[in-house]
N, C-alpha and C positions, 0 to 999 in steps of 0.2 A: 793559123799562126804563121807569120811571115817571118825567116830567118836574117834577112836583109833589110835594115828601116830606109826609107827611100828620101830623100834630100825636100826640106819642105817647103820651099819656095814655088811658086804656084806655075804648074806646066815643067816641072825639073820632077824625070823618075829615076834619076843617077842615085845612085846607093851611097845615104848618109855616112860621113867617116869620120865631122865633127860637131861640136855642140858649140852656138850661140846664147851669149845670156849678158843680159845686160843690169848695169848697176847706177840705176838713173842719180843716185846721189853723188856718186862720185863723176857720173858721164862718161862712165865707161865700158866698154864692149869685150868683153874674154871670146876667145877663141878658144877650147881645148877637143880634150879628148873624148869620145862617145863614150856614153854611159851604157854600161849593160842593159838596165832597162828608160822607156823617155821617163824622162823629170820634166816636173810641170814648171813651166815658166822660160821655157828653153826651147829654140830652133833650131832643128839638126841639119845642115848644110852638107851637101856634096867636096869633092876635092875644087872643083871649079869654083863655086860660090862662096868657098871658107878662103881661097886665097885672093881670090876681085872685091871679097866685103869692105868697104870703105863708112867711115861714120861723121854725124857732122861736124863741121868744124869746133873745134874745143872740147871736141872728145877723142879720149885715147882706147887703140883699142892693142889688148894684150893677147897675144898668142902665144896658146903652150903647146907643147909638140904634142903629136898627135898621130898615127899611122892615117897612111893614104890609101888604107887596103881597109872594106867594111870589115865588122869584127866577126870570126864565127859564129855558129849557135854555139851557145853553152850546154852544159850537159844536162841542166835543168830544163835548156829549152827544145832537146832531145827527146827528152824521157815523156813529159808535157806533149810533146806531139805524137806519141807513141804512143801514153795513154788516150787521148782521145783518137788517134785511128783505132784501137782498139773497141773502146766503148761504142762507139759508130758503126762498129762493125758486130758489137754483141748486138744492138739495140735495132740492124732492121738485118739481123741474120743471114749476114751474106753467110754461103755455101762456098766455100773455096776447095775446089776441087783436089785430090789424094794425085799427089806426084810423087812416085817411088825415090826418088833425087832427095828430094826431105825429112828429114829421118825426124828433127825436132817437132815433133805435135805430142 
């Protein structure tokens, strides 16, 4: 699980900070904020690509604000990583070896 969604224009690994989606009926392109998790039908853009996006003529494109900073992980996508290091680690029986410094086992 990757904590960071990476910007999805082909050859860009800058860390997604907004979402693309467009509304062909109306010919219009939103800019806003990342979603917690991807939605289907949606391009997640970088800080660079979400402000250079330009669309074709007689379409308007609307921007909503949005941080310029990726989002954290969430606690759900904390806990999610945690169970499966866990399970991975029941399932080929690593041996972690006894350090006196660790009291929690």
């Amino acid at each position: 699980m990757k904590a960071v969604r990476d910007c999805e224009l082909t050859g860009c690994t800058n860390p997604a900070v907004a979402t693309l989606t467009y509304n062909y009926r109306e010919s219009t392109a939103v800019i806003g904020p990342l979603p917690a998790h991807k939605q289907p039908y949606t391009t997640e853009l970088c800080q660079q690509h979400a402000l250079k996006f330009n669309v074709p003529q007689g379409w308007t494109v609307i921007r909503l604000e949005y941080s310029s900073e990726p989002p954290a992980p969430s606690q759900e996508d904390l806990d999610t990583l945690a169970k499966s290091i866990l399970e991975t680690a029941r399932r080929v029986r690593i041996e972690i070896p006894h350090d006196p410094r660790i009291t929690d086992r």
